[in-house]
C-alpha positions in Angstrom: 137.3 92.4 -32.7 141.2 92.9 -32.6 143.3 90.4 -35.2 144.6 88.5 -32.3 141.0 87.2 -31.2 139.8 87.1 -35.2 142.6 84.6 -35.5 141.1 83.0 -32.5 137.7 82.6 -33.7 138.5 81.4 -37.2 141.1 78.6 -35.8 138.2 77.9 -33.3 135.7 77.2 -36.3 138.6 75.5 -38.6 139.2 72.7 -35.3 135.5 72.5 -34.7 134.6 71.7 -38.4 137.4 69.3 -39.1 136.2 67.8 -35.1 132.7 67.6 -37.1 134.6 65.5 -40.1 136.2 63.4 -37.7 132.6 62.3 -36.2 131.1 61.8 -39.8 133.9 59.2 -40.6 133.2 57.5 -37.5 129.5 57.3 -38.1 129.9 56.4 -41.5 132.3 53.4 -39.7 129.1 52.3 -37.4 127.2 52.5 -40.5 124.6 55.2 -39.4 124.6 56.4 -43.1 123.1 52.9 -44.7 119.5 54.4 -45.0 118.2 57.4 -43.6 119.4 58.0 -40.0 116.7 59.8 -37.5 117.9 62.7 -36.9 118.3 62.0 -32.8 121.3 59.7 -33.7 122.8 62.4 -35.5 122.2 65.1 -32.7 123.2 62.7 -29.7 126.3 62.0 -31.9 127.0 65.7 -31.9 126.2 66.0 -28.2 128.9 63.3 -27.7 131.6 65.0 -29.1 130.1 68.5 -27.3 130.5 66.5 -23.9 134.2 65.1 -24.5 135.2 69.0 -26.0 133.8 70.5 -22.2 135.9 67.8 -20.6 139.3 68.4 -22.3 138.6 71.9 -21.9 138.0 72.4 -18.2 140.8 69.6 -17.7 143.3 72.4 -19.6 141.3 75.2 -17.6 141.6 73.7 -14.9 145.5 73.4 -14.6 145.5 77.1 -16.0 144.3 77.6 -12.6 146.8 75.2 -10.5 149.7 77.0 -12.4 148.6 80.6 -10.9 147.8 79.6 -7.5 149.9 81.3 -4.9 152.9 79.0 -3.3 152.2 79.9 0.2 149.0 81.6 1.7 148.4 82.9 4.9 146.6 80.9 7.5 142.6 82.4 8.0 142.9 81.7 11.7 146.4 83.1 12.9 147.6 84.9 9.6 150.8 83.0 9.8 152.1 82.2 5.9 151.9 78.3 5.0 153.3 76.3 2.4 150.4 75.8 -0.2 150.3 71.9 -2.2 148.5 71.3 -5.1 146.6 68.4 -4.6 144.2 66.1 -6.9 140.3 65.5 -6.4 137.9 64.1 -8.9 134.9 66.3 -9.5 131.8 65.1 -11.6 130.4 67.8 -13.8 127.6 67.9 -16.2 130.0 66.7 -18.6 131.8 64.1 -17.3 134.2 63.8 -14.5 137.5 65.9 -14.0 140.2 66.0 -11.8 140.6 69.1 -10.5 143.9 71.0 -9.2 143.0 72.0 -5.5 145.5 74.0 -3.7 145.5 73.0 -0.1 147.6 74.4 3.3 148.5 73.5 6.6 148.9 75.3 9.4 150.7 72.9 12.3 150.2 75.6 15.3 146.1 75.7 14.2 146.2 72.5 13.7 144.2 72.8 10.7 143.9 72.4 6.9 143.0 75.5 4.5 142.0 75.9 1.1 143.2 79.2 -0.2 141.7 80.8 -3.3 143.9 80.0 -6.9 
């Protein structure tokens, strides 16, 4: 593993323990603690925060792919180059829901809306 993606990994671990803190303190709030929990609150708790972690990252993903979309793509139907928009459409994942970043075209001699590849 080159240093670049060590540093990765270890800044990865450092956010996902102090992520694990954070939960802690908040079921320590609810109370969970006072006795002995069963150990399906503490999983589901975990699973929480997993959930809302895959949703804040395909949201940043997501725009990752907006930003390298092409800004004009050429019609499938008469090849003629179009003016591509970046338009915004909820999607429901396994997750959660997120809105994704769909680039869209028009073509006014087809007549005809396109969705070219980001």
């Amino acid at each position: 593993m080159d240093a670049a993606r060590t540093l990765r990994e270890e800044e990865k671990n450092r956010l996902l323990q102090r992520l694990a803190e954070i939960m802690v303190s908040e079921q320590r709030e609810l109370g969970t603690f006072r006795g002995t929990p069963h150990f399906s609150t503490l999983e589901q708790a975990g699973r929480t925060l997993g959930q809302q972690l895959s949703v804040a990252s395909l949201k940043r993903a997501v725009a990752e792919v907006a930003a390298a979309s092409e800004r004009t793509a050429a019609c499938p139907h008469c090849g003629q180059q179009q003016r591509v928009e970046i338009e915004k459409r909820a999607v429901h994942g396994i997750d959660g829901s997120v809105e994704l970043l769909e680039p869209r075209a028009h073509c006014p001699a087809c007549r005809r809306d396109f969705f070219p590849s980001a």
